[in-house]
Backbone as ProteinMPNN parsed JSONL, in Angstrom:
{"seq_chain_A": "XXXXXXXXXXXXXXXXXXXXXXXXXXXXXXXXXXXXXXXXXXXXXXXXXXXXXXXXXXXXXXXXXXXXXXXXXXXXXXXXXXXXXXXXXXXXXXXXXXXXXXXXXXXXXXXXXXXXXXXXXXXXXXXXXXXXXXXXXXXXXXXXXXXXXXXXXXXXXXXXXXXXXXXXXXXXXXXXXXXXXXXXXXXXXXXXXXXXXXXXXXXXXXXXX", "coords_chain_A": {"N_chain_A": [[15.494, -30.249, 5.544], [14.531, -27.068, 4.999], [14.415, -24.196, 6.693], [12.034, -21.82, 7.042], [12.787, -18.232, 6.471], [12.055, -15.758, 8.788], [9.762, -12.821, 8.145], [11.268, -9.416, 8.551], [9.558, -7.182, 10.896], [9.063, -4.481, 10.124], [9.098, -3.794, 6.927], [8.792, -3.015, 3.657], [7.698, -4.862, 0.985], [6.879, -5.22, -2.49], [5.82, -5.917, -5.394], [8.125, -4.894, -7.82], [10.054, -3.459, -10.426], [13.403, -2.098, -11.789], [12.417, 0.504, -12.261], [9.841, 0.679, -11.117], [7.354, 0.563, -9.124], [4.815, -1.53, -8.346], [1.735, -0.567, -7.231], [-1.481, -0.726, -4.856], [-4.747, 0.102, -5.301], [-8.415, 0.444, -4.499], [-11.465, 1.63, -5.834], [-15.024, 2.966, -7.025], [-16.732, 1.76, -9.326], [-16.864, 4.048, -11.361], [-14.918, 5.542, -11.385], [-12.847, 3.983, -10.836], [-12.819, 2.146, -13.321], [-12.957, 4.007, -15.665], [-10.115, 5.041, -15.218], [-8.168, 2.581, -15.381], [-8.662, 2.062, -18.237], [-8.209, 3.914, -19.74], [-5.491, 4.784, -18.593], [-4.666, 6.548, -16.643], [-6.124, 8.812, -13.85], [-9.254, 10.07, -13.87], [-10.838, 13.275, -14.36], [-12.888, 13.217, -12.447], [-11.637, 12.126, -10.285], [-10.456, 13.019, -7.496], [-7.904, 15.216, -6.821], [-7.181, 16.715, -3.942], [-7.319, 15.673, -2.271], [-6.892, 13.103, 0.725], [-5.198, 9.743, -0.214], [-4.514, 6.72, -0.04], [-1.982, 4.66, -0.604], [-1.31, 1.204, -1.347], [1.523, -1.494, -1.273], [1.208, -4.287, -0.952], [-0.361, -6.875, -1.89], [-2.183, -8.846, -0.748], [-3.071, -7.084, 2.051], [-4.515, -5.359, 0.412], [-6.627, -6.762, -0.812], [-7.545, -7.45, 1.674], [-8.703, -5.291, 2.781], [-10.087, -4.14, 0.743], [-12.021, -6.111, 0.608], [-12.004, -8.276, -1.029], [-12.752, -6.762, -3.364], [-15.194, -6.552, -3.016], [-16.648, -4.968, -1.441], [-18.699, -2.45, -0.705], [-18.301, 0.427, -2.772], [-15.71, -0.702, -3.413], [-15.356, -1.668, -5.826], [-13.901, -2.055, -7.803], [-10.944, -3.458, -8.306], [-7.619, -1.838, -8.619], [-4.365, -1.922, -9.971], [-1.612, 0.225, -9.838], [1.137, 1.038, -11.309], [3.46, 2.885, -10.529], [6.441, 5.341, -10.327], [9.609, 4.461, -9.392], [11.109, 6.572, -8.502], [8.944, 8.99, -7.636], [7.677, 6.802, -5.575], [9.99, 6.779, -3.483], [10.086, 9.803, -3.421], [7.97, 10.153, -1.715], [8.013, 8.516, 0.442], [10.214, 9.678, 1.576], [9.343, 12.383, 2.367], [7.617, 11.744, 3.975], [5.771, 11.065, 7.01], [5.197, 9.491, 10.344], [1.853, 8.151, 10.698], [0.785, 8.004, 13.11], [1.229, 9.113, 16.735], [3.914, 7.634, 18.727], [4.822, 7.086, 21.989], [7.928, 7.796, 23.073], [9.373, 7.552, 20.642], [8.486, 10.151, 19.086], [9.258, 13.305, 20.478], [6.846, 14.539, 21.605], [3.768, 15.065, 21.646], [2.919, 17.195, 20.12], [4.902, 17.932, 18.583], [4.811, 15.691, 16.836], [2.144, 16.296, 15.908], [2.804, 18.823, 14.376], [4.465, 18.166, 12.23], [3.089, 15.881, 11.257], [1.274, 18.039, 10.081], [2.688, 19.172, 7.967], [3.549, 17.321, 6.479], [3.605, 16.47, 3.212], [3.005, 13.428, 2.645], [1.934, 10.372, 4.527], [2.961, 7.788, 6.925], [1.508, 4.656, 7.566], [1.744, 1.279, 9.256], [0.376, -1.635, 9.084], [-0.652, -5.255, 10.232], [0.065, -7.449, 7.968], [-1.537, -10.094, 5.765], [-2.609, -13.144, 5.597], [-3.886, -15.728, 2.991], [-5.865, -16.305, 4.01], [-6.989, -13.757, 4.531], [-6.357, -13.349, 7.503], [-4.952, -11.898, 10.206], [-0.501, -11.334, 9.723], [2.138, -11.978, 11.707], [3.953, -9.693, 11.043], [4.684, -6.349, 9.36], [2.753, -4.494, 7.241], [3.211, -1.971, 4.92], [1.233, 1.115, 4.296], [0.646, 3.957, 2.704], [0.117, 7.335, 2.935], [-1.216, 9.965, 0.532], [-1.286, 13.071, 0.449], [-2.304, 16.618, -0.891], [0.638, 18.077, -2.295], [2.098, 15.549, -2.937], [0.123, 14.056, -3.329], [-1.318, 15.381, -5.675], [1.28, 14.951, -7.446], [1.332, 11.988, -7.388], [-0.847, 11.334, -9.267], [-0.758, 13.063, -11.679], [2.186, 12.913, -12.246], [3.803, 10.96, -11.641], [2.399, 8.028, -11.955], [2.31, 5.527, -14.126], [1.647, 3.894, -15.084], [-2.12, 1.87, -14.981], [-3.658, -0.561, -14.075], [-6.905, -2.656, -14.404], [-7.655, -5.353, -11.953], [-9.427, -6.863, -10.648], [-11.073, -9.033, -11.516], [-8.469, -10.678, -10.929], [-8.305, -10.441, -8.614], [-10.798, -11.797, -7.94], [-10.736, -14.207, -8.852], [-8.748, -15.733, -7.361], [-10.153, -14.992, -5.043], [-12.255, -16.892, -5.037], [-10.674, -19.236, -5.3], [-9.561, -19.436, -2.957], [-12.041, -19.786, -1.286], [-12.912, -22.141, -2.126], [-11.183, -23.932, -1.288], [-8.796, -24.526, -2.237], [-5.985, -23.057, -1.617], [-3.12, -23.56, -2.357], [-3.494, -23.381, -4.935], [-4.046, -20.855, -5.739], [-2.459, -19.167, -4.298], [-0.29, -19.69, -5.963], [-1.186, -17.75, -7.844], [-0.555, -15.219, -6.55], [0.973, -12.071, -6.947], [4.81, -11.656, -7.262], [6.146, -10.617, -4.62], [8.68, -8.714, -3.557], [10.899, -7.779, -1.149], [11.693, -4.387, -0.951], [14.563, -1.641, -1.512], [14.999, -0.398, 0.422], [16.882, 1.67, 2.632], [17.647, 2.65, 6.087], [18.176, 4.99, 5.651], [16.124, 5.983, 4.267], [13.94, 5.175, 5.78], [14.266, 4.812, 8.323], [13.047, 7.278, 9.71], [10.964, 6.498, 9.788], [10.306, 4.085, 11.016], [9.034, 2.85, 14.062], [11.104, 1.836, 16.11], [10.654, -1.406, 18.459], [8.163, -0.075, 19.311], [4.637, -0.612, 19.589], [2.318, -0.326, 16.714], [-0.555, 0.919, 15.431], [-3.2, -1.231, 14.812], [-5.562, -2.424, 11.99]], "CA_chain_A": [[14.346, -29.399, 5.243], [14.636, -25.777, 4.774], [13.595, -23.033, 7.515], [11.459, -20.226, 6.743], [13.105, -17.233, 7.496], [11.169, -14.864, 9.199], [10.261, -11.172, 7.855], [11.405, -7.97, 9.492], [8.54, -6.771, 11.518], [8.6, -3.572, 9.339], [10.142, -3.982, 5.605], [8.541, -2.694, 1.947], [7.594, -5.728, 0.007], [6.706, -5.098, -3.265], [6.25, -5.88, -6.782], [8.969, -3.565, -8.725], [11.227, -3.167, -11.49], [14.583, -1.251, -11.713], [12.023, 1.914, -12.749], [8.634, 0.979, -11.105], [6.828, 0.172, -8.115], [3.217, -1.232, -8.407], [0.454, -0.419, -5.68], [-2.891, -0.753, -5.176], [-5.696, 1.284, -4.528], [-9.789, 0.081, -5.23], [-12.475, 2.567, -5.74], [-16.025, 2.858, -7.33], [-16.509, 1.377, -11.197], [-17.184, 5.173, -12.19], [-13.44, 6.206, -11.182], [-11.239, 2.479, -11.194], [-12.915, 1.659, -14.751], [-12.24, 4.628, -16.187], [-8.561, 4.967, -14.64], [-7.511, 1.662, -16.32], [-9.41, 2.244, -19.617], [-7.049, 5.923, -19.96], [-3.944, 4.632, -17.873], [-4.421, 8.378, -15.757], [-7.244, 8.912, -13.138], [-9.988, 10.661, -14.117], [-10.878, 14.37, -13.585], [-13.672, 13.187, -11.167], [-10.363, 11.632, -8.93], [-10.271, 14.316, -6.107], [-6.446, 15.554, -6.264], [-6.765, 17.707, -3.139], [-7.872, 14.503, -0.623], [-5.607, 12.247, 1.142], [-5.242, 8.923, -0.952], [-3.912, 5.799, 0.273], [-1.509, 2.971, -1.824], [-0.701, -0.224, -0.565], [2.103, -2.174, -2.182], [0.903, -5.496, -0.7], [-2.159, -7.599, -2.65], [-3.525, -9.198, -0.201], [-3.695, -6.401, 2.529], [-5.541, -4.29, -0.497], [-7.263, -7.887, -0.472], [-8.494, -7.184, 3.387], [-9.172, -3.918, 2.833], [-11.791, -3.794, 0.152], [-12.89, -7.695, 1.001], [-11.538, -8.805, -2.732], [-13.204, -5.889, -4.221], [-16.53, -6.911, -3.044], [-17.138, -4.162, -0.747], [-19.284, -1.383, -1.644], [-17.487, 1.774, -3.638], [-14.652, -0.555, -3.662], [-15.331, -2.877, -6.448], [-12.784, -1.845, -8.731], [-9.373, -2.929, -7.856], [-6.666, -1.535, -9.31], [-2.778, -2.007, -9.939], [-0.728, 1.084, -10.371], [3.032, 1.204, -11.379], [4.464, 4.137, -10.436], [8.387, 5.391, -10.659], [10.376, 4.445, -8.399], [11.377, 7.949, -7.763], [7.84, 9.07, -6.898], [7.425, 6.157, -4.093], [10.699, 7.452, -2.266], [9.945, 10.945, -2.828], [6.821, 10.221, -0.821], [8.793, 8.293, 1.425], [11.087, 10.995, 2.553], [8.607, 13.195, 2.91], [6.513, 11.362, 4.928], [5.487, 11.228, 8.592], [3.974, 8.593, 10.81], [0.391, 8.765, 11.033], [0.277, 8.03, 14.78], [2.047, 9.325, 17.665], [4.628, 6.881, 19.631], [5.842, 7.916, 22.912], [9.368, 7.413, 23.447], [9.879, 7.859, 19.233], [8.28, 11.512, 19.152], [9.768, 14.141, 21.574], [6.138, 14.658, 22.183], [2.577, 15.134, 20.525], [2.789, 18.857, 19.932], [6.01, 17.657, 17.666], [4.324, 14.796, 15.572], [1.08, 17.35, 15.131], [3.44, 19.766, 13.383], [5.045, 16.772, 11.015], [1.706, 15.687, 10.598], [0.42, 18.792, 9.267], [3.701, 19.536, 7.272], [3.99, 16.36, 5.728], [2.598, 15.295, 2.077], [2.708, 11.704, 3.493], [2.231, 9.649, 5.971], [2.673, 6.079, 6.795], [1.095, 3.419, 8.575], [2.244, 0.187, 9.468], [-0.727, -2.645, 9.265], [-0.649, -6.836, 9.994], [0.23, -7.927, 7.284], [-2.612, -10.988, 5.995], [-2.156, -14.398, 5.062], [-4.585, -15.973, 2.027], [-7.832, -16.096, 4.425], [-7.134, -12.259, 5.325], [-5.562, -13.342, 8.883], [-3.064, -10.917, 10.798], [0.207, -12.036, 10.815], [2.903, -10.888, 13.236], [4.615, -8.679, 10.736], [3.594, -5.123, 8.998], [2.391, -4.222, 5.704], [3.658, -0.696, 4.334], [-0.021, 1.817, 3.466], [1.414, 5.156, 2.305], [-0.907, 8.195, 2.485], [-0.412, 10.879, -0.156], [-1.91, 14.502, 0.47], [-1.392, 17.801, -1.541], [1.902, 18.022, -3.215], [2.019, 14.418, -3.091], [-1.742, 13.11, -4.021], [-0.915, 15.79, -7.481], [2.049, 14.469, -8.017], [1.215, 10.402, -7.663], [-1.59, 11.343, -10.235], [0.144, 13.714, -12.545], [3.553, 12.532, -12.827], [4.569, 9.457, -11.143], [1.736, 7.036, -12.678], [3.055, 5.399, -15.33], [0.762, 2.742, -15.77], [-3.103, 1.585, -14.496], [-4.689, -2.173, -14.62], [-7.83, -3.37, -13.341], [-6.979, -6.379, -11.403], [-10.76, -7.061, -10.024], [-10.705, -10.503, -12.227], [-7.684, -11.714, -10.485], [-8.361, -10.482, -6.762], [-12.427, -12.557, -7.79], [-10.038, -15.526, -9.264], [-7.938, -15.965, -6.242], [-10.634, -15.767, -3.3], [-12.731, -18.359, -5.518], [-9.912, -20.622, -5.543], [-9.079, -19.984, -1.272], [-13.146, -20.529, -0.864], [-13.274, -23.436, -2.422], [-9.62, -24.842, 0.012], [-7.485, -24.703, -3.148], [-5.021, -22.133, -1.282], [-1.755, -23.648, -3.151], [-3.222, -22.889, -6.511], [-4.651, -19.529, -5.112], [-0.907, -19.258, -4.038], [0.521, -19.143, -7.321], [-1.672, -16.79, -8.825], [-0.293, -14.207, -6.18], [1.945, -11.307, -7.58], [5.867, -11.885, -6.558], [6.097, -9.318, -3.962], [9.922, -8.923, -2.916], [11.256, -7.045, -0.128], [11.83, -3.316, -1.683], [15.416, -1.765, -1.244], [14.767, 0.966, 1.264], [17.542, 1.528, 4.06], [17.359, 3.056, 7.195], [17.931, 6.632, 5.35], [14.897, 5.968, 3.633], [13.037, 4.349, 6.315], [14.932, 5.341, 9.864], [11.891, 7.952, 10.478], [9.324, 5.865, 9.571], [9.715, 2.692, 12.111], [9.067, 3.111, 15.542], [11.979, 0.633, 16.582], [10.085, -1.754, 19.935], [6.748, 0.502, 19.703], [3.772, -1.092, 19.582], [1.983, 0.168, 16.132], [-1.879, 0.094, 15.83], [-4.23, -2.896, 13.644], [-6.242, -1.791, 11.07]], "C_chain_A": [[14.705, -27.949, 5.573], [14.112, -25.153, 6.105], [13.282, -21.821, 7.21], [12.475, -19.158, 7.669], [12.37, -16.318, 7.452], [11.29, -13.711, 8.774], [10.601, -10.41, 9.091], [9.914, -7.706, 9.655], [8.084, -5.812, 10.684], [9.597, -3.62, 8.204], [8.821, -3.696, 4.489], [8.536, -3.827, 1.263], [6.979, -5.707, -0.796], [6.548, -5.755, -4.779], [7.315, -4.813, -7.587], [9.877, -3.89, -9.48], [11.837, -2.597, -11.284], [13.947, -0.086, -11.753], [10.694, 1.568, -11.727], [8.266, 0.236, -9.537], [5.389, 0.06, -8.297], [2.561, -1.313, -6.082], [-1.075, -0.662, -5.567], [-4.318, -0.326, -4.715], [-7.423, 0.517, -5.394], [-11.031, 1.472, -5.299], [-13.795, 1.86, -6.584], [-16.03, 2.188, -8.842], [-16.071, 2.843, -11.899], [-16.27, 5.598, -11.778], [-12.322, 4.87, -11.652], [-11.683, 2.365, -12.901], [-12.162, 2.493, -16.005], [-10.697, 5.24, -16.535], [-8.303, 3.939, -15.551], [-7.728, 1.662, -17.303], [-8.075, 3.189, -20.518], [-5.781, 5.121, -19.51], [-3.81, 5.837, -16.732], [-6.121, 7.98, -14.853], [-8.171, 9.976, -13.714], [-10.54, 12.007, -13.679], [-12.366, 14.003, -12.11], [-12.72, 12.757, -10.051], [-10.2, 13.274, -8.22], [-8.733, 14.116, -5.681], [-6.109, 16.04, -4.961], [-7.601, 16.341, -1.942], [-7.003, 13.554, -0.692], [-6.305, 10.337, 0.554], [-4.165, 7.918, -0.376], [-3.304, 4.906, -0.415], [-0.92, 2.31, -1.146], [0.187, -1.109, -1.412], [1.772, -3.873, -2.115], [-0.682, -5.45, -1.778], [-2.627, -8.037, -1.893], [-4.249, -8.19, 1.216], [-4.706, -5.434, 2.071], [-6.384, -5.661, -0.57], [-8.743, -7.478, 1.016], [-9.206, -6.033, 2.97], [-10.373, -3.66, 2.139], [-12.254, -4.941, -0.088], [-13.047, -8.237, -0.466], [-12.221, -7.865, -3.734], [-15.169, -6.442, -3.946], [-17.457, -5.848, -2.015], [-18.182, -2.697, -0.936], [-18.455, 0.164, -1.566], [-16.056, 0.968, -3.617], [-14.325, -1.999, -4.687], [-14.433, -3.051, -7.237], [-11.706, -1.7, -8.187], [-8.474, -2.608, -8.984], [-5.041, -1.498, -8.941], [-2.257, -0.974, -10.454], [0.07, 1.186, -9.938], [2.827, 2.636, -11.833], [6.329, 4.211, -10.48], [8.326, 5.326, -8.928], [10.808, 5.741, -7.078], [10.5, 8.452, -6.817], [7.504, 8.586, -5.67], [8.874, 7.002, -2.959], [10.617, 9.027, -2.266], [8.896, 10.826, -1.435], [8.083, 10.198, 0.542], [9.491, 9.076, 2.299], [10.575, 11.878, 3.144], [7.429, 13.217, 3.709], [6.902, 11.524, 6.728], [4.724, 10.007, 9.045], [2.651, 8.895, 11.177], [-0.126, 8.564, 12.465], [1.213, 8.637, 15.621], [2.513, 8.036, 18.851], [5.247, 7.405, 20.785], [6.996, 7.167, 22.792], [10.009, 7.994, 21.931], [9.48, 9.039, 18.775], [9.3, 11.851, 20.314], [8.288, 14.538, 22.154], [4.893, 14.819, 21.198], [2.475, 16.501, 19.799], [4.175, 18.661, 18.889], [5.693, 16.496, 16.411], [3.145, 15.829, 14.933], [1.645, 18.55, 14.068], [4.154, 19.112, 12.187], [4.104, 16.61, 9.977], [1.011, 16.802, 9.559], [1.484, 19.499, 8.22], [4.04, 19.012, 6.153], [3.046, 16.054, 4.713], [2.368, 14.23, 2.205], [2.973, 11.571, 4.493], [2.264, 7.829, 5.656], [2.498, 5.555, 8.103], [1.617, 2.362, 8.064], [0.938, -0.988, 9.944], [-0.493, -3.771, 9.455], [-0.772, -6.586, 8.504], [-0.923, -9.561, 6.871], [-1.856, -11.846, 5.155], [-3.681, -14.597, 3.754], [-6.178, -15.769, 2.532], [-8.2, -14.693, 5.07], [-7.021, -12.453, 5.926], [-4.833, -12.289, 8.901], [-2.125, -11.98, 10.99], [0.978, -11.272, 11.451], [3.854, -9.857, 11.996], [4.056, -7.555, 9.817], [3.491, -4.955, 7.446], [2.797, -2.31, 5.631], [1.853, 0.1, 4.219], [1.118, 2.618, 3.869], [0.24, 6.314, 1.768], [-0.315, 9.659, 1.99], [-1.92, 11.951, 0.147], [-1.14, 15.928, -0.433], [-0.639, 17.842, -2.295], [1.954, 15.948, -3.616], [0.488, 13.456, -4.174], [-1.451, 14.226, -5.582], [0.019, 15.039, -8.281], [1.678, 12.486, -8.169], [0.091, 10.788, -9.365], [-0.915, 11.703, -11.612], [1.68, 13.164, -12.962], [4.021, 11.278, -12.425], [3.764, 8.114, -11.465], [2.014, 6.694, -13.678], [1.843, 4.112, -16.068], [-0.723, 1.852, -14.965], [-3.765, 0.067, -15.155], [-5.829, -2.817, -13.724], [-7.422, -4.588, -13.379], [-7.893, -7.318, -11.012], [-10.471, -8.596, -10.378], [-9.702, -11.352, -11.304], [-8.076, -11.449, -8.797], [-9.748, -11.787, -6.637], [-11.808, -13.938, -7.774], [-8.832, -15.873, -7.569], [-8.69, -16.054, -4.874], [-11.621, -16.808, -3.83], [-11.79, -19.325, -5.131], [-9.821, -20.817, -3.75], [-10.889, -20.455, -0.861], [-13.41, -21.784, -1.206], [-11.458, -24.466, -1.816], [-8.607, -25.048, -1.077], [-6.76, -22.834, -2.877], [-4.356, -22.488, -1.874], [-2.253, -23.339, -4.223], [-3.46, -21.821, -6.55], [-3.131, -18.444, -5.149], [-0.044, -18.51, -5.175], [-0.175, -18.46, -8.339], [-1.191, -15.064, -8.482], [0.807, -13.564, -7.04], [3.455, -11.22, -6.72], [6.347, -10.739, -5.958], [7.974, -9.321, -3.303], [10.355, -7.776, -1.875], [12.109, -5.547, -1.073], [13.451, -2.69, -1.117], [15.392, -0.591, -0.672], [15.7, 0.536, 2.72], [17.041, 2.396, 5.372], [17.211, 4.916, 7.051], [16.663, 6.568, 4.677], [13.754, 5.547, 4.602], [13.183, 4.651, 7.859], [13.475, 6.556, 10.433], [10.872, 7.351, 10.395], [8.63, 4.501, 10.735], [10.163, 3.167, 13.088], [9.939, 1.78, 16.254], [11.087, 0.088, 17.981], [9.314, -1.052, 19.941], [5.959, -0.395, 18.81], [2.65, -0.174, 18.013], [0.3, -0.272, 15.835], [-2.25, -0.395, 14.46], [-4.765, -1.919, 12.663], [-7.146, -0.861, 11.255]], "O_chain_A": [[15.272, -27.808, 6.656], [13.207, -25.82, 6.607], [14.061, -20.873, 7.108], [12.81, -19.158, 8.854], [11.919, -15.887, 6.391], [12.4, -13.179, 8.774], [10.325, -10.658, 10.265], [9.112, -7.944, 8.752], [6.913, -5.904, 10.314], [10.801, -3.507, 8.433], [7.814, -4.37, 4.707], [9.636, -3.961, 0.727], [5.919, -6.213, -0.429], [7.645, -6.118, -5.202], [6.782, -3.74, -7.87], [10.621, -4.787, -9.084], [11.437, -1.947, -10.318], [14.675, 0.793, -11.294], [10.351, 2.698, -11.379], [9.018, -0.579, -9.004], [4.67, 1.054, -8.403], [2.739, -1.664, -4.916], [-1.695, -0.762, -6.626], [-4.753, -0.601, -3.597], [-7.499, 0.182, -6.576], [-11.08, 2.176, -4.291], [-13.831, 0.656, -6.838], [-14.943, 2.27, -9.413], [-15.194, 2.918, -12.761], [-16.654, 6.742, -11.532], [-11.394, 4.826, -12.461], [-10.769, 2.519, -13.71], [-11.342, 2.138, -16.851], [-10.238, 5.701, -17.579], [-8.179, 4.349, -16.705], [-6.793, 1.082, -17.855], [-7.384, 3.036, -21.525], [-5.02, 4.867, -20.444], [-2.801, 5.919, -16.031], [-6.964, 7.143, -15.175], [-7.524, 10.954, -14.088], [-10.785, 12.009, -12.472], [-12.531, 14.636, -11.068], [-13.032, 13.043, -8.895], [-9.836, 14.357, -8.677], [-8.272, 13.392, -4.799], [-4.933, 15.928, -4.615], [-8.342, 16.509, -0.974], [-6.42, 13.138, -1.694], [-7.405, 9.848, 0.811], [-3.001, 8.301, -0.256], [-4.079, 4.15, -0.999], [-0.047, 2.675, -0.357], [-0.399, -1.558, -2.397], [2.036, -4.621, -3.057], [-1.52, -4.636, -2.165], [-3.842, -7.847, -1.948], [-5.434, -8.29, 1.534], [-5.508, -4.824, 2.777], [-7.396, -5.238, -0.011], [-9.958, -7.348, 1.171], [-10.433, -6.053, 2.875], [-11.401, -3.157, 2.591], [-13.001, -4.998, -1.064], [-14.129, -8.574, -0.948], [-12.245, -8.204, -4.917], [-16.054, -6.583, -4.791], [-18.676, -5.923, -1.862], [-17.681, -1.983, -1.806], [-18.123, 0.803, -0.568], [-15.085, 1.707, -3.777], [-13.54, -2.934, -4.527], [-14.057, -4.2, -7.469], [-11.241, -0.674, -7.692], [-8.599, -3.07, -10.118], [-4.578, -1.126, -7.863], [-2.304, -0.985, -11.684], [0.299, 1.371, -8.743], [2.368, 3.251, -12.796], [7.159, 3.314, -10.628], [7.683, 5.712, -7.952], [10.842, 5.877, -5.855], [10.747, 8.519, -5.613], [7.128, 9.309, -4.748], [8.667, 7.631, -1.922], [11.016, 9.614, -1.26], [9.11, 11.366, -0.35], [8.685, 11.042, 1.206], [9.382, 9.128, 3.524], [10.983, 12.314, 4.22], [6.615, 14.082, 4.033], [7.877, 11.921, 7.366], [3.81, 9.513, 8.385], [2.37, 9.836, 11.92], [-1.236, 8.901, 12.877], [2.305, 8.69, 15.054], [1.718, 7.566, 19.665], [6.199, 8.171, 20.637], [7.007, 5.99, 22.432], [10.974, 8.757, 21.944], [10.147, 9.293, 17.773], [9.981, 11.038, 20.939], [8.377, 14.93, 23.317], [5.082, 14.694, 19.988], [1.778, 16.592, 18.789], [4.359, 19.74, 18.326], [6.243, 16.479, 15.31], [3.145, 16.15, 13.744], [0.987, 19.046, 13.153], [4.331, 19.788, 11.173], [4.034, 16.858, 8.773], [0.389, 16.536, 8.53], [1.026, 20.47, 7.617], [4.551, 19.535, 5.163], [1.951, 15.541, 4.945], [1.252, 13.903, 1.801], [3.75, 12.114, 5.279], [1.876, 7.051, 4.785], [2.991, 5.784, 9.208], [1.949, 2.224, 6.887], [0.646, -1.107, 11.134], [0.35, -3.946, 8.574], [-1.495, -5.76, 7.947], [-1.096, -10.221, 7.896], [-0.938, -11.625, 4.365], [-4.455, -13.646, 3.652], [-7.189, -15.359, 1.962], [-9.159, -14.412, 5.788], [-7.836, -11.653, 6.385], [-4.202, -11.781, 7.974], [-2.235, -12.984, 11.695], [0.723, -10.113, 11.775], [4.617, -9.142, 12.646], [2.901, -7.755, 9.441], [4.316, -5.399, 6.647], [2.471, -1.598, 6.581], [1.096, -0.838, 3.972], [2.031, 2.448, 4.676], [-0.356, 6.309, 0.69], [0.55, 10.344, 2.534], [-3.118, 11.677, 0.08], [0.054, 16.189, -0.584], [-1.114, 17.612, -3.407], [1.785, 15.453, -4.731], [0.209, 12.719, -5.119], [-1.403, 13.586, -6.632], [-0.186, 14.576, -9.403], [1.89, 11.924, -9.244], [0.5, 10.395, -10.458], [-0.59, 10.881, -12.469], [2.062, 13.115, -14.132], [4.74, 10.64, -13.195], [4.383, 7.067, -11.271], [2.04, 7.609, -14.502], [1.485, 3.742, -17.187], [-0.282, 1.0, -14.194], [-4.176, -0.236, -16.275], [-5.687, -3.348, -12.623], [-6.918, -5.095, -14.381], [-7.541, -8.495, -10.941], [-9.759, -9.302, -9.663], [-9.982, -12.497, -10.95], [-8.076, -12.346, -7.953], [-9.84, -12.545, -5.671], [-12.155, -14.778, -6.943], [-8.425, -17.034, -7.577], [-8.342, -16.715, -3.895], [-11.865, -17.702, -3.02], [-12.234, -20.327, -4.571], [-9.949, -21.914, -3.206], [-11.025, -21.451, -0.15], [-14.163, -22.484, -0.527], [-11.007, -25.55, -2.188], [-7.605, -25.72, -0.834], [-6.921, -21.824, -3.561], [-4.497, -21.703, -2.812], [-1.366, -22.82, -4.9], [-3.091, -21.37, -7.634], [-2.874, -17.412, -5.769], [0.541, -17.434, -5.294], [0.133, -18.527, -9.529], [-1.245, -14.087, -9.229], [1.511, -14.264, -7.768], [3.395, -10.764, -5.578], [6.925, -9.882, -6.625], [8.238, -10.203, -2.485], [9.833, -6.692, -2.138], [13.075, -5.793, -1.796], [13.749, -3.304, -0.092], [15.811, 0.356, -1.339], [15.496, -0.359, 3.541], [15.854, 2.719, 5.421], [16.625, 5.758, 7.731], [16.184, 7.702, 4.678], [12.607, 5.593, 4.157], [12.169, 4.715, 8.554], [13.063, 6.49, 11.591], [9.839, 7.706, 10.964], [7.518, 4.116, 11.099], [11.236, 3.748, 13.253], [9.361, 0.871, 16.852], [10.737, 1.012, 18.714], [9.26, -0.868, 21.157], [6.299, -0.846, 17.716], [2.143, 0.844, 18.484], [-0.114, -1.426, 15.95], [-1.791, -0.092, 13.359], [-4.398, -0.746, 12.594], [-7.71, -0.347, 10.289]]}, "name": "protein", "num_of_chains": 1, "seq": "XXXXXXXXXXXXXXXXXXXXXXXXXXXXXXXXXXXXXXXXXXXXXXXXXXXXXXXXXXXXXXXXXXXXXXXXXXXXXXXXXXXXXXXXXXXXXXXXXXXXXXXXXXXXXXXXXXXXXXXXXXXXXXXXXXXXXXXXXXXXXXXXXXXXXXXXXXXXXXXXXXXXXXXXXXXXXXXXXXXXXXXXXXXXXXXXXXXXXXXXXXXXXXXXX"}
């Protein structure tokens, strides 16, 4: 019999193609509907506010409670370029301060306010929205970043709502294995330590949701 092998505590698992990386972000009908309708966000989308994408489905799952939450009924799947996600990447910052992995707070506050992104590190959830012990990627885009995800690095928008409704039907009613295989094949993304070395707090403790 086989043994699971265990994820890295902090690793990028994704849906992606050689060109694309999808993510997923939910909002109101009167912004997600229109977004997938067009393929582009809508001029009511507020470019100049910090915007969150999650490459995981079921932590965007937790997050807006299968799209059942209010203003976040509309989920949505957007593939972006490749490029776009590691520009972020590079130019991101952690959104918390670690002692030992800062030089101090007066040195992450200047990052922080420097940086078009940031990233957090969340539990990661199993099918009934559980934490488990390893982290989920969110990636927050501001400014140069939140223009650019909109403007240039969106390549493609799908409401998803249908399948996030079709998938916690199937775990409420205890059919998790067929629930299972409706999920999207998320694979571990190919980001090394130059891509990723500022972003994990090696042995620090990172906070829950």
């Amino acid at each position: 019999m086989s043994v699971p092998v265990p994820h890295p505590r902090h690793q990028i698992r994704a849906a992606h193609t050689d060109t694309t990386v999808t993510v997923y972000q939910a909002y109101t009908p009167s912004i997600g509907l229109p977004a997938a309708r067009d393929g582009r966000f809508p001029a009511t989308w507020k470019r100049d506010r910090m915007t969150w994408i999650k490459p995981s489905f079921l932590w965007m799952a937790y997050r807006c409670g299968w799209g059942l939450k209010e203003g976040q009924e509309t989920v949505l799947a957007v593939d972006i370029t490749r490029e776009g996600f590691e520009w972020a990447l590079r130019h991101a910052c952690l959104s918390h301060y670690v002692r030992g992995f800062h030089p101090d707070r007066a040195t992450w506050r200047r990052e922080l306010r420097s940086s078009p992104a940031r990233v957090q590190w969340d539990p990661e959830r199993d099918l009934h929205l559980r934490p488990l012990s390893y982290r989920s990627l969110q990636l927050g885009l501001a400014g140069e970043a939140s223009r650019r995800y909109a403007d240039e690095w969106t390549v493609g928008i799908r409401d998803v709502t249908p399948l996030f409704r079709e998938v916690h039907g199937l775990v409420r009613e205890g059919r998790a294995e067929d629930a299972a295989d409706l999920l999207p094949e998320e694979r571990p993304y190919p980001a090394d330590d130059g891509l990723l070395g500022r972003l994990v707090a090696r042995g620090s403790r990172t906070p829950g949701p």
